[in-house]
C-alpha positions in Angstrom: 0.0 0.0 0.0 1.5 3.3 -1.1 2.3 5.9 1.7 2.7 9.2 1.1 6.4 10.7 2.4 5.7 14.1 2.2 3.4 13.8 5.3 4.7 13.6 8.9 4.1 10.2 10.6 2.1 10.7 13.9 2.3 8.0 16.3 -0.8 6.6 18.0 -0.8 5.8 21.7 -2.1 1.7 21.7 -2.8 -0.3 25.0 -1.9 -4.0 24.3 -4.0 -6.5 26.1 -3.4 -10.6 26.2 -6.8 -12.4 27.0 -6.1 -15.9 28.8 -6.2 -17.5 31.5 -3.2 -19.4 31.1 -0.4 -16.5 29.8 1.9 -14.4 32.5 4.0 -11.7 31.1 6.8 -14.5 30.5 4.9 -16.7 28.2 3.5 -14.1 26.4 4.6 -14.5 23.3 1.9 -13.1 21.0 1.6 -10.3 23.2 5.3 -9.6 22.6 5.5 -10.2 19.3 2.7 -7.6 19.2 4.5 -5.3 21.1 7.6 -5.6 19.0 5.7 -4.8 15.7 3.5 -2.0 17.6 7.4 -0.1 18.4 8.8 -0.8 15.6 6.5 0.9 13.7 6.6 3.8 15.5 3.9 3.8 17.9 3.5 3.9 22.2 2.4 0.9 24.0 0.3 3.5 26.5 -0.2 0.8 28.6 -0.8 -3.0 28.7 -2.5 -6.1 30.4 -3.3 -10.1 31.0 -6.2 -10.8 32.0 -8.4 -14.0 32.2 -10.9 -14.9 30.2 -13.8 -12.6 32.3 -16.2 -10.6 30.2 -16.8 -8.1 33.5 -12.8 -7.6 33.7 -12.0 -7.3 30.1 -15.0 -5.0 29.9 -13.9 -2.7 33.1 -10.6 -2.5 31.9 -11.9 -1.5 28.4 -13.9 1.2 30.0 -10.7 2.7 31.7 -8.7 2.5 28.6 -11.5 4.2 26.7 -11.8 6.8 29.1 -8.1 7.6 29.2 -7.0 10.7 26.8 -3.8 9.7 26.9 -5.0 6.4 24.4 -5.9 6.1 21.5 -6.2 2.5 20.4 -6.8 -0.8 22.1 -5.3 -3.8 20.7 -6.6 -7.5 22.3 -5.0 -10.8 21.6 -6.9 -13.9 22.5 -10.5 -15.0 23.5 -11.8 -14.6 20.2 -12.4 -18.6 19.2 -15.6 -20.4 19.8 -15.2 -21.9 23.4 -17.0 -21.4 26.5 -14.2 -19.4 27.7 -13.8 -17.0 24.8 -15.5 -13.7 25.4 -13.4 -11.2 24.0 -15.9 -9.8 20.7 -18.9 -10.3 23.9 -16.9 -7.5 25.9 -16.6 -5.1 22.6 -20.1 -5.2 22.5 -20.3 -4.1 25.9 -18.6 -0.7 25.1 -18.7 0.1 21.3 -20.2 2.8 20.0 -19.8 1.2 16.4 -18.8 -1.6 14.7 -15.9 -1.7 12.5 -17.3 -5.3 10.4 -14.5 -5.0 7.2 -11.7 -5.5 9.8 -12.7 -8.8 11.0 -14.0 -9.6 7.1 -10.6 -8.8 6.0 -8.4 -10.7 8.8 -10.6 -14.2 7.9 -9.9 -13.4 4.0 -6.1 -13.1 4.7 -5.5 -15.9 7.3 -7.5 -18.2 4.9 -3.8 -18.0 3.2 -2.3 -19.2 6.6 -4.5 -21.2 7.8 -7.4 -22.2 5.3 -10.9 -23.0 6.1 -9.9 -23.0 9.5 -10.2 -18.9 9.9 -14.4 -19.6 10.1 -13.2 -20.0 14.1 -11.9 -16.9 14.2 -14.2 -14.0 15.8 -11.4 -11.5 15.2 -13.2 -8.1 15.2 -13.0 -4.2 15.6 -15.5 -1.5 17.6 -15.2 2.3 18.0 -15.6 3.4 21.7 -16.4 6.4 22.4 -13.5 7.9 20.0 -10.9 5.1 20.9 -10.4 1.8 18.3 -10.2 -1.6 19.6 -9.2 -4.3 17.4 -9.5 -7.8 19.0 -6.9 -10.5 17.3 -6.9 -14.2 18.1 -3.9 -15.4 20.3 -1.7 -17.3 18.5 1.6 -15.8 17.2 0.5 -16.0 13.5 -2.6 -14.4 13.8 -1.0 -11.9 15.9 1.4 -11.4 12.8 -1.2 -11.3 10.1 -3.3 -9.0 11.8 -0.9 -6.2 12.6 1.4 -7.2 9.0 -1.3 -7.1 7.1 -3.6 -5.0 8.1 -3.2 -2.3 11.7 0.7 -1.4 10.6 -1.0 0.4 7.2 -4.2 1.3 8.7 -2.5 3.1 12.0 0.2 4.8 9.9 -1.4 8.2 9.2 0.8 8.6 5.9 -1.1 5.5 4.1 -3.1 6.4 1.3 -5.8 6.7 0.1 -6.5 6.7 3.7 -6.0 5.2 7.3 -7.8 5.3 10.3 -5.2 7.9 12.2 -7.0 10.6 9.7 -9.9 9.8 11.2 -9.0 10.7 14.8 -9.9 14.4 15.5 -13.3 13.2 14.3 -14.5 10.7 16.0 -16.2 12.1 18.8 -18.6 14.3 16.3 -22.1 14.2 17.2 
């Protein structure tokens, strides 16, 4: 996708969080690998979190990130499969203001490369809260990779044509 170098890159403030009830910091490693991508790019990690699959936790702590100025995006890995456990895309609809459906259309279309038929278990999606994106990836490293490669590096880098969501910013809170 073409960027356009006469215009000034503009970092975005993201707050990572790992869904599962099974990861610490140490193990990780989609969260880091997320991480990795998020400052190479450019970009802050504002802040980031592990939590347990717990609708009411991932919600609340959704809420706080939403209703911090100082972020801008949310980026989730994990909880987004079919299981009893899995309740991250049930917690986005707890706070969204809208629904962003071509981002989770677009991550099955390219992980059908990876992956095949397989991607119908994905519930990867994207909301708009209140002014602040969240993007909920699954939890494995190459859906972690996909997502962001593919898609969030071009869409969060405010010099990607013919447009990006980082445009979009100053505008979201319009009523």
């Amino acid at each position: 996708m073409p960027l356009d170098e006469n215009m000034a890159f503009k970092p975005v403030n993201i707050a990572l969080l790992t869904v599962s009830d099974t990861r610490g910091l140490d193990e990780d490693s989609s969260g880091n690998i997320l991480a990795a991508r998020i400052v190479a790019a450019g970009h802050n990690i504002a802040d980031r979190a592990i939590l347990r699959d717990d609708t009411a936790l991932i919600t609340a702590r959704l809420h706080n990130w939403i209703d911090d100025d100082n972020i801008d995006v949310v980026i989730s890995t994990g909880g987004t499969g079919l299981t009893g456990r899995d309740v991250t895309p049930e917690a986005l609809d707890r706070v969204k203001t809208k629904e962003i459906p071509g981002f989770g259309e677009l991550f099955r279309w390219l992980s059908y490369a990876s992956i095949g038929t397989s991607t119908i278990q994905s519930r990867a999606c994207a909301v708009l809260a209140r002014g602040t994106y969240i993007f909920a990836l699954p939890g494995s490293n190459g859906a972690v990779k996909d997502g962001w490669d593919q898609i969030l590096v071009h869409q969060l880098d405010s010099r990607h044509q013919p447009c990006n969501f980082v445009e979009l910013m100053p505008r979201l809170r319009e009523q």
